[in-house]
C-alpha positions in Angstrom: 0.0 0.0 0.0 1.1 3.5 -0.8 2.0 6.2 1.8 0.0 8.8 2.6 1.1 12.4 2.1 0.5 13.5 5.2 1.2 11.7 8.6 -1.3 10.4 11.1 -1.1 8.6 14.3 -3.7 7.3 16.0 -3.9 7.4 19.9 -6.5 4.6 20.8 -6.1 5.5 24.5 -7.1 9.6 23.5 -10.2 11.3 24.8 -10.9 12.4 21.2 -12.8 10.1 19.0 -10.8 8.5 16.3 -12.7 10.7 13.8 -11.6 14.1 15.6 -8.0 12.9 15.5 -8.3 12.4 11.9 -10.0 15.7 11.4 -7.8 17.4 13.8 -4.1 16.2 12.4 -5.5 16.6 8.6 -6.6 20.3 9.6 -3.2 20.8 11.5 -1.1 19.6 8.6 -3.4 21.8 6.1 -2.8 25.1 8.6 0.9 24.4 9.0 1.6 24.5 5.2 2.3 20.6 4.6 -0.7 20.2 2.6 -1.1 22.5 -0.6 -3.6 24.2 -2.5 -5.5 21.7 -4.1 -3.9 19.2 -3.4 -5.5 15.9 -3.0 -6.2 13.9 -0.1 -6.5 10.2 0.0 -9.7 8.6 -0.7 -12.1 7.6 2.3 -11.8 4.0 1.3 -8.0 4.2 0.9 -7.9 6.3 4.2 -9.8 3.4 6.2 -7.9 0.7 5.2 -4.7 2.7 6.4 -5.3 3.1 9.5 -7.4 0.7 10.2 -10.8 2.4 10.7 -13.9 2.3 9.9 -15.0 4.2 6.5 -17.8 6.0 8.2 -15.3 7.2 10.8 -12.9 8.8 8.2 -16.1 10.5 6.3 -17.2 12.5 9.4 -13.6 13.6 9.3 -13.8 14.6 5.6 -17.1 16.2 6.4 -15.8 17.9 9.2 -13.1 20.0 7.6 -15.1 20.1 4.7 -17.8 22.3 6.7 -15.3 24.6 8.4 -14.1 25.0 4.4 -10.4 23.7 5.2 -11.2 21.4 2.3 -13.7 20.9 -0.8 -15.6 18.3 -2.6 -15.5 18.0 -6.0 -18.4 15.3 -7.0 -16.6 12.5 -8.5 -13.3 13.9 -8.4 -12.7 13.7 -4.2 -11.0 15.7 -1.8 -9.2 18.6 -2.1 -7.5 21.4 -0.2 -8.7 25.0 -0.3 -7.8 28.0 -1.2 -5.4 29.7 1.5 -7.6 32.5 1.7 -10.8 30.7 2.6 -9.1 29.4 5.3 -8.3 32.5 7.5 -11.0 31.7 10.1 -13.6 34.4 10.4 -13.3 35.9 14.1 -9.3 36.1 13.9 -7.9 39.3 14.6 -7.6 41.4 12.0 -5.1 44.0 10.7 -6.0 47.0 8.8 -4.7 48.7 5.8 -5.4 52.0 4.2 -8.5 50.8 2.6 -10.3 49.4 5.1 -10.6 45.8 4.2 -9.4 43.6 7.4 -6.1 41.5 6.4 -7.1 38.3 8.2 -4.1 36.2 10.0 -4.1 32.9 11.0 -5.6 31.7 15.1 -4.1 29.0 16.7 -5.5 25.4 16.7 -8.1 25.2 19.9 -9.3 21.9 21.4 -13.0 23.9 21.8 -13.5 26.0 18.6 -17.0 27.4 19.1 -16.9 29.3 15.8 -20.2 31.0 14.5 -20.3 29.6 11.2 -19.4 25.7 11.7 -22.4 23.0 11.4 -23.3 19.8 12.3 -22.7 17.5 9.5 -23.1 13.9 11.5 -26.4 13.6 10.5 -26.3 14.0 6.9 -28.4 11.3 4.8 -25.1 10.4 3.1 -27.0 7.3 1.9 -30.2 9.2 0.4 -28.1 11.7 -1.4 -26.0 9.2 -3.1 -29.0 7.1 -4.5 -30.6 10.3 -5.7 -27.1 11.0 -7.4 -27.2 7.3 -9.0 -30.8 7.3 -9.7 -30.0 10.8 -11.9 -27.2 9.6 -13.5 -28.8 6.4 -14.5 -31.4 8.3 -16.4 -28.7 11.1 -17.2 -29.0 11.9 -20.8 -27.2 14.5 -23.3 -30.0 17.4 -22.3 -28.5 16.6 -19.0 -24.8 17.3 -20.1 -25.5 20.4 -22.4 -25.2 24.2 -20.6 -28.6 24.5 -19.9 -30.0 28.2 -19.5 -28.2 31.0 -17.8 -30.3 31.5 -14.7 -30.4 27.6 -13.7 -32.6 25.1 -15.1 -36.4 25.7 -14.5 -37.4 22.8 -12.5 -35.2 23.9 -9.9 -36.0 27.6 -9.9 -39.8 26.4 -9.8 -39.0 24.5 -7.0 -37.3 26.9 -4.8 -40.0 29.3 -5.7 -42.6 26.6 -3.9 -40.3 26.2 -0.9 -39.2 30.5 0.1 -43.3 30.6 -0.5 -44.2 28.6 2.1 -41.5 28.8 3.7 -40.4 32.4 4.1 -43.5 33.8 2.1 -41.8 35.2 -0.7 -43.6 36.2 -3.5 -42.1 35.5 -7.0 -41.9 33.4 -10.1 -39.4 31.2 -11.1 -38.5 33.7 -14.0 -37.4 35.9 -11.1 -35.0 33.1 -9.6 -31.0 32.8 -10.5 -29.0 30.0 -9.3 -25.5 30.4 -9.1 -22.5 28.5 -7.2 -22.5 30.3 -3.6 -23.7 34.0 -2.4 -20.0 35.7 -3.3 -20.6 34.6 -7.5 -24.5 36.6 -6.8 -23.1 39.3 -5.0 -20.4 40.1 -7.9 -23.5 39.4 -10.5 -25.3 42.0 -8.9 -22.5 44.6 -9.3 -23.2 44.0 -13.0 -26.9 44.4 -12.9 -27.0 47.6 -10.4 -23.8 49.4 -12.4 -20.6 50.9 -10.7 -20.1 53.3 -8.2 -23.1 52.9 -6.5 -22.8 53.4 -3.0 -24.1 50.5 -0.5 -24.9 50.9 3.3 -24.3 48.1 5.1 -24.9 47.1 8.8 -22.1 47.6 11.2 -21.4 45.2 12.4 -21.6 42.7 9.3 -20.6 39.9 7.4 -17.2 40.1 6.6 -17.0 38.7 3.0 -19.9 40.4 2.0 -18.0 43.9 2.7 -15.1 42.9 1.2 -17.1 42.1 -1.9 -18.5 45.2 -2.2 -15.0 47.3 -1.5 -13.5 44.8 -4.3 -16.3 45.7 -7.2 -14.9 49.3 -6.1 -18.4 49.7 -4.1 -18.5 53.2 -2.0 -20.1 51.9 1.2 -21.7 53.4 4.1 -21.1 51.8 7.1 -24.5 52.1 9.7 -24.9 50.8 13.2 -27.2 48.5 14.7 -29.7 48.9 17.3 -31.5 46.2 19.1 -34.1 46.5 16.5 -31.8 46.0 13.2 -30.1 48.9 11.1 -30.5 52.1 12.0 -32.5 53.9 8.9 -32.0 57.1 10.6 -28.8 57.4 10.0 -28.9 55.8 6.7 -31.1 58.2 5.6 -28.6 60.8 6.2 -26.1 59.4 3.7 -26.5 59.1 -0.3 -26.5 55.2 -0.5 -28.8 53.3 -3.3 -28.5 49.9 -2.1 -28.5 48.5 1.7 -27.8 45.1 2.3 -29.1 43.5 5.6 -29.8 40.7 7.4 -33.2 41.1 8.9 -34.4 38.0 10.3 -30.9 37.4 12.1 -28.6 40.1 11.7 -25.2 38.7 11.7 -23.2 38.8 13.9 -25.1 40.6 16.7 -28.2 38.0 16.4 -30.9 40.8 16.3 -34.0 40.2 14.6 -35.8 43.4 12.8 -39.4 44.6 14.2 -42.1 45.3 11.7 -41.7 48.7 12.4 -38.5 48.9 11.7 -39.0 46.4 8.6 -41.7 49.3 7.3 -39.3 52.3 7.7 -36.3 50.6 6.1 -39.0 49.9 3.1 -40.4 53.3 3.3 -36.4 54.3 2.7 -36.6 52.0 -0.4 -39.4 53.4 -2.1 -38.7 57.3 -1.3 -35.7 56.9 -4.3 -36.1 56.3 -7.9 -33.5 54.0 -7.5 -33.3 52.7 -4.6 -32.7 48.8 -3.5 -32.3 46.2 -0.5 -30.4 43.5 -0.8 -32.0 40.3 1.9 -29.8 37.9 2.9 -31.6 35.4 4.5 -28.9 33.1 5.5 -29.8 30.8 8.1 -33.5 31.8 8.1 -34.0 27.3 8.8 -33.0 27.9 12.7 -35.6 29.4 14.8 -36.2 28.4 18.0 -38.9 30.8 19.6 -42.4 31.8 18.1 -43.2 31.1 14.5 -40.2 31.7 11.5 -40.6 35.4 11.0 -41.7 36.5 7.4 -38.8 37.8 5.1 -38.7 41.3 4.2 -39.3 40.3 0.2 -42.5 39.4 1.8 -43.8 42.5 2.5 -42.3 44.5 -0.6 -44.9 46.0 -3.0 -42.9 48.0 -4.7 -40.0 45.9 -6.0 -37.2 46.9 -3.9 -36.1 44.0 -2.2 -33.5 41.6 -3.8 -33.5 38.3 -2.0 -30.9 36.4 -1.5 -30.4 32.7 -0.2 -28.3 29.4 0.2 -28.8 26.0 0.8 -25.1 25.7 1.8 -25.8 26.1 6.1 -29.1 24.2 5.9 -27.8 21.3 3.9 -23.5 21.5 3.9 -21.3 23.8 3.0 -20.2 21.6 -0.4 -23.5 22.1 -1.7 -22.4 25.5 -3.2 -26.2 26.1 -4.6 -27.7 29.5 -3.8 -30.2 31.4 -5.2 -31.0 35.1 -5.7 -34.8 36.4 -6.4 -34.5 40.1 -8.7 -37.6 42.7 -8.9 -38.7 42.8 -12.4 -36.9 45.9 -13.1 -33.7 44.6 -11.9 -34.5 41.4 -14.1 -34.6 43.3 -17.2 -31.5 44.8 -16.5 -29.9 41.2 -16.1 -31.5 40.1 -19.1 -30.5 43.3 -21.3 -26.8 43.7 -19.9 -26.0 40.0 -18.1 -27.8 37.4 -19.6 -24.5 36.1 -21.5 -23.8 34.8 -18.0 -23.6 30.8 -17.8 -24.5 29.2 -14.8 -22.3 28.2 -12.6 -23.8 25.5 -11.1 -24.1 21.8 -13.4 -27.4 20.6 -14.7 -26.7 17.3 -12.3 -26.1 19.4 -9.3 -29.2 21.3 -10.2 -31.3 18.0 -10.6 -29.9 16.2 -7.7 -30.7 18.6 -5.3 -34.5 19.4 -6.9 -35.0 15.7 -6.6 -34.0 16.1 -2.7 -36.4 18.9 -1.9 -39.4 17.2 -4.2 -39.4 13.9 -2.4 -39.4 15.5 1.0 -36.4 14.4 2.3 -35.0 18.5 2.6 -37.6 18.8 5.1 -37.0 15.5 7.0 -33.1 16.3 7.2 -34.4 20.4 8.4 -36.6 18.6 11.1 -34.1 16.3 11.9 -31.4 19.6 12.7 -33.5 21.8 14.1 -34.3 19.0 16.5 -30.5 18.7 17.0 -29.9 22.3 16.9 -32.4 23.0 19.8 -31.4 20.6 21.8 -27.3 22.0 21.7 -29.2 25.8 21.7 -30.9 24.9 25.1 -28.0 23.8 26.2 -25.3 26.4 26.0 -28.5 28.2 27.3 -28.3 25.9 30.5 -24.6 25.9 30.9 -24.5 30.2 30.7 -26.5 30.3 33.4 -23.5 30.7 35.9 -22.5 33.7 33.3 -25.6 35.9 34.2 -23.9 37.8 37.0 -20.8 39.2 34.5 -22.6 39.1 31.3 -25.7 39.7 29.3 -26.6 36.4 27.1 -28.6 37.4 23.6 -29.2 36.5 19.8 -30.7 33.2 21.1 -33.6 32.8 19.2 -32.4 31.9 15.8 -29.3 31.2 14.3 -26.4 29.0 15.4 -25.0 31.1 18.2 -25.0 33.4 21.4 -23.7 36.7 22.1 -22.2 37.0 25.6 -21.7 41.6 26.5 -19.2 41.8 29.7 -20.9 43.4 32.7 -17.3 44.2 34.3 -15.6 46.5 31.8 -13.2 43.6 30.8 -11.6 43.9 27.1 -12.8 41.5 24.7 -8.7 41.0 23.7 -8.6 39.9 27.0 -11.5 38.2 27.4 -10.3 35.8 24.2 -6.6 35.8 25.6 -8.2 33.9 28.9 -9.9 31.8 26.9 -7.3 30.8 24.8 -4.8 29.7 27.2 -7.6 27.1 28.4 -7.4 25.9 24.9 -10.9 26.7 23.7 -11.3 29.2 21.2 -14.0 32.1 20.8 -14.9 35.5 18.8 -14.9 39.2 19.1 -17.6 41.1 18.0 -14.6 43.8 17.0 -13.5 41.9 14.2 -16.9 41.9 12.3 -16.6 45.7 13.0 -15.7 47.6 10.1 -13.1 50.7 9.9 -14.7 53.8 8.2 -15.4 57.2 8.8 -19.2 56.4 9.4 -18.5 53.4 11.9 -19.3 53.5 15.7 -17.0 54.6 18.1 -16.1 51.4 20.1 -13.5 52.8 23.2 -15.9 53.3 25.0 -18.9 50.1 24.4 -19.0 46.8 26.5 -16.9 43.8 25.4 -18.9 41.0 23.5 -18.0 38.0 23.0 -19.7 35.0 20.4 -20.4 31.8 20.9 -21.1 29.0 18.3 -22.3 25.7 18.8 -23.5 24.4 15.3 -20.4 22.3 14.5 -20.1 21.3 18.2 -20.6 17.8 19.7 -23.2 18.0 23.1 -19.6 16.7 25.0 -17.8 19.7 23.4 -20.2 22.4 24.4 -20.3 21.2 28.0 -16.2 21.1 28.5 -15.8 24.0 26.5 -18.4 26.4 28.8 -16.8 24.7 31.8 -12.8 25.5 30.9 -14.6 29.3 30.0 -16.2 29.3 33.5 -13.3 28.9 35.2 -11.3 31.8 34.1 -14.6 34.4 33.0 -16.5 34.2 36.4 
């Protein structure tokens, strides 16, 4: 048998699972350099009979780093390693240049990572996705292997339609629907559609890649605060932007979940221009946990203002790089005037494998399934902060995959992540999803805030990881 490129050892007398060591040296070797840019790791099968494990053990390892986007899956092709860029982990500390884009650097390795934007991929129906890929491939013919149209095939896009209706009670057609591979290929399709040099507001704090998009299409943007009720469109109406992008049902990363009222006023913003937009990203709308899923902004549009924007990457896994973006009909005859040219990005068997999915039901059965599991871990990171009341305020609980813990005693959030650190658990500053800018909040003199994740986190995990916090936090 052939050596492996990289080296693992086994410790069968470890705390960790086997599968965590796996995942935890192939992630080590991949951070240190050892393993390159695409290159390939071994197969499962080959990986298994290596070291003597079973296959199921070494594909929650696989899946593992593929969800934390150390590495990608390329359908019948395997495993390979990603980008270096991609891997700069969100919350690390950033450094800023003259532009004010944040130069990520690399965090150290933590036993306890309770990152923000990991999930759960244990329970996957490995086994039902599979026979839907054979069952298409079977019946696969040359329509299947031809382009297909620009704005994905129509099965699909009728499909989704069906699903954000009664789902997230958006209104639209399937003529309104692109697909493309991910959020960041939309986002750089809708530069083309809005024009240059229109300025965008964005939430401060926000999601990180999103801004960085924007500042890379050469994007003016406006940088506006958030309240406890969402964006604050008094201040955004004191600046010239045509486009806002926000995150109303769960703002990220502060958790916050946008009123009606405010939901009218930031639509009442909208309308008041000739040519004026908001862009929706509803990216984890799946997870609530309180009260019925709140509506979508889209939802309450009657003017055509609102572009919506989705993914099935956090509700199904992060290699399903399928999203979806829903134009107004005036921003859909721009695309079809100036972008139509376009080819998708995403194949026709992708496409039909993952209709096939959401038409024989089992999308909902697998969302049922991780809410359930979801819930469970969400009450009880609850349970475990209880002993955290005294020093800090707990919030952005009801949806999403994680908590948002503000220091009562004045502490730093530096040193707040320092303490934690040298326990070996790993956790994130709301400061580096804080953009520089002249527009951006002051933030000398606010409270530390700290986020928690527990999406990607075993029940085990969650419980040793709030303990080791506990000791030195309280």
């Amino acid at each position: 048998m052939k050596e492996l490129p990289i080296h693992i050892q086994l410790d069968p007398e470890s705390d960790q699972t086997l599968y965590e060591q796996i995942y935890g040296q192939i992630r080590e070797e991949i951070r240190s350099g050892n393993l390159l840019q695409s290159e390939k790791l071994p197969s499962a099968r080959f990986m298994a009979e290596y070291l003597q494990v079973s296959r199921t053990t070494v594909d929650m390892a696989y899946e593992q780093l593929v969800s934390e986007g150390y590495v990608e899956a390329r359908p019948r092709r395997g495993y390979f390693v990603s980008a270096m860029e991609e891997l700069y982990a969100i919350g690390s500390a950033p450094a800023k240049d003259g532009g004010g884009i944040r130069k990520r650097r690399e965090q150290p390795l933590a036993r306890y990572d309770f990152s923000p934007t990991a999930i759960d991929m244990r329970y996957f129906p490995y086994s039902t996705w599979k026979k839907i890929t054979r069952n298409i491939l079977v019946d696969a013919n040359s329509r299947m292997f031809s382009l297909g149209e620009p704005q994905g095939d129509p099965e699909l896009r009728t499909t989704i339609c069906r699903y954000l209706h009664g789902s997230r009670g958006v209104n639209c057609e399937p003529e309104q629907v692109i697909i493309g591979a991910g959020n960041d290929y939309l986002l750089l399709l809708l530069e083309k559609i809005l024009g240059r040099h229109v300025r965008v507001a964005m939430e401060n704090p926000t999601y990180t890649r999103a801004y960085q998009i924007f500042c890379a299409c050469g994007y003016p943007v406006s940088l506006i605060p958030v309240d406890e009720n969402g964006i604050r469109v008094d201040v955004l109406r004191g600046t010239d932007a045509q486009v806002a992008y926000v995150m109303p049902s769960h703002q990220y990363p502060t958790g916050v979940s946008m009123p009606i009222g405010r939901r009218m006023d930031l639509l009442k913003w909208a309308s008041e221009g000739d040519d004026r937009y908001l862009i929706e990203d509803d990216y984890d709308s799946e997870f609530r946990y309180k009260g019925k899923p709140l509506p979508s902004l889209q939802a309450s549009d009657s003017s055509g203002r609102v572009v919506y924007i989705g993914t099935f990457s956090k509700a199904i896994a992060p290699a399903i790089r399928i999203s979806y973006m829903v134009l107004p009909y005036t921003l859909l005859e721009r695309y079809r005037r100036d972008c139509s040219f376009y080819s998708s990005t995403v194949s026709r068997i992708d496409q039909a494998i993952l209709n096939e999915f959401i038409q024989d039901g089992c999308f909902e059965r697998y969302l049922n399934k991780m809410r359930k599991r979801y819930k469970e871990k969400h009450d009880l990171i609850l349970n475990e902060l209880r002993a955290f009341e005294k020093d800090f305020r707990i919030s952005g609980g009801n949806a999403g995959l994680h908590m948002i813990l503000t220091d009562k005693k004045g502490r730093t959030e530096a040193k707040l992540a320092h303490q934690a650190a040298e326990q070996d658990v790993r956790v994130y500053r709301m400061q580096d999803f804080r953009m520089n800018g002249p527009e951006t909040e002051k933030t000398s003199g606010m409270p530390a805030q700290m986020i928690l994740g527990y999406g990607g986190m075993t029940t085990e995990e969650i419980r040793e990881g709030i303990d080791l916090l506990r000791k030195v936090w309280i």
